[in-house]
N, C-alpha and C positions, 0 to 999 in steps of 0.2 A: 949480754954479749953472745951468749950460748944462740940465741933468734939470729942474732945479725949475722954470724959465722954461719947459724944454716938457709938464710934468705942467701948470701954470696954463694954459698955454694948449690944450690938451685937456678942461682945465674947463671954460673957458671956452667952447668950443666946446661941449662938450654940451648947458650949460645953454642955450645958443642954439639948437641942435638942440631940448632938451627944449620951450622955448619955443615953437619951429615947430610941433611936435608937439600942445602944446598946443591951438596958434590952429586946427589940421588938426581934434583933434578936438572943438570950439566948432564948429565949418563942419557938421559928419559928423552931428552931434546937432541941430543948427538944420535941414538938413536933412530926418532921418528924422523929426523931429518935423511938418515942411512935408508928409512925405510922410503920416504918418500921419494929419492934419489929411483932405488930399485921400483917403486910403482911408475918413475917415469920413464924406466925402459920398459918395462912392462907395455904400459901404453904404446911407446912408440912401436916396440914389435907387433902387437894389437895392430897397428895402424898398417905395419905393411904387412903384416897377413891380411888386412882387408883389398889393399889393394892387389896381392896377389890373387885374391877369391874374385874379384870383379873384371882383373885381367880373366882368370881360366872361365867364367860366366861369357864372357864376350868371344870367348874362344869354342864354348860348346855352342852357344850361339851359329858362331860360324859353320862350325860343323854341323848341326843340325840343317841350314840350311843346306850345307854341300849333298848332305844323305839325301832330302828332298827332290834337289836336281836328281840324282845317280837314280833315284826309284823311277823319276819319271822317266829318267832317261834308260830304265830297264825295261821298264813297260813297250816304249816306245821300241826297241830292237826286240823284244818279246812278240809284237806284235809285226814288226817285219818280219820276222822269221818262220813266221806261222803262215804269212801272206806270201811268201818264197815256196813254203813247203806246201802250199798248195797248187802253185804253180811248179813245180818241180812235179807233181801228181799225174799234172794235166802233158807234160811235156814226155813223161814214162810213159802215158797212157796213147799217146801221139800214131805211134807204132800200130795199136790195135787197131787207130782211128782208120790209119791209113789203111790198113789192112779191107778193112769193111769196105770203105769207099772204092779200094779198086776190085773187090769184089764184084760190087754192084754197076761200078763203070764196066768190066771187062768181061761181064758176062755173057 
């Protein structure tokens, strides 16, 4: 009798152990499901900061090319300005020109 009273109660025990077990893995699964919930916002925030990163890409893009135009286009009044300011040289200088000329007519 003394075996059978301690086989029953090593059942007994287990199946209350098994039971722990149970409610452990109910916890472990509520859990990775919690967690996998939180990796799918993760993801989704992921996803629009990538599309934000490929909108500002296509935007420095743009810009990049506007700066490109603006250089040429500095160049280009860079170099009329030069092409003015040497004409403006020659227009100062007009005065001496004439000067000389009616010298040499009026002598």
């Amino acid at each position: 009798m003394k075996n059978e009273d301690r086989i029953v109660e090593l059942l007994a025990e287990m199946v209350f152990k098994q039971d722990q077990l149970v409610e452990e893995i109910k916890l472990v699964k509520s859990e990775i499901g919690a967690v996998k919930s939180e990796v799918g916002g993760v993801k989704s925030e992921v996803s629009g900061v990538k599309s934000e990163v490929s909108g500002v890409k296509s935007e420095v893009s743009g810009v990049k090319s506007e700066i490109v135009k603006l250089n040429l286009q500095t160049a280009e009044n860079t170099r009329a300005i030069l092409k003015l300011a040497d004409k403006v040289d020659t227009i100062a200088d007009l005065e001496n020109r004439v000067t000389k000329i009616e010298r040499v007519v009026f002598k």
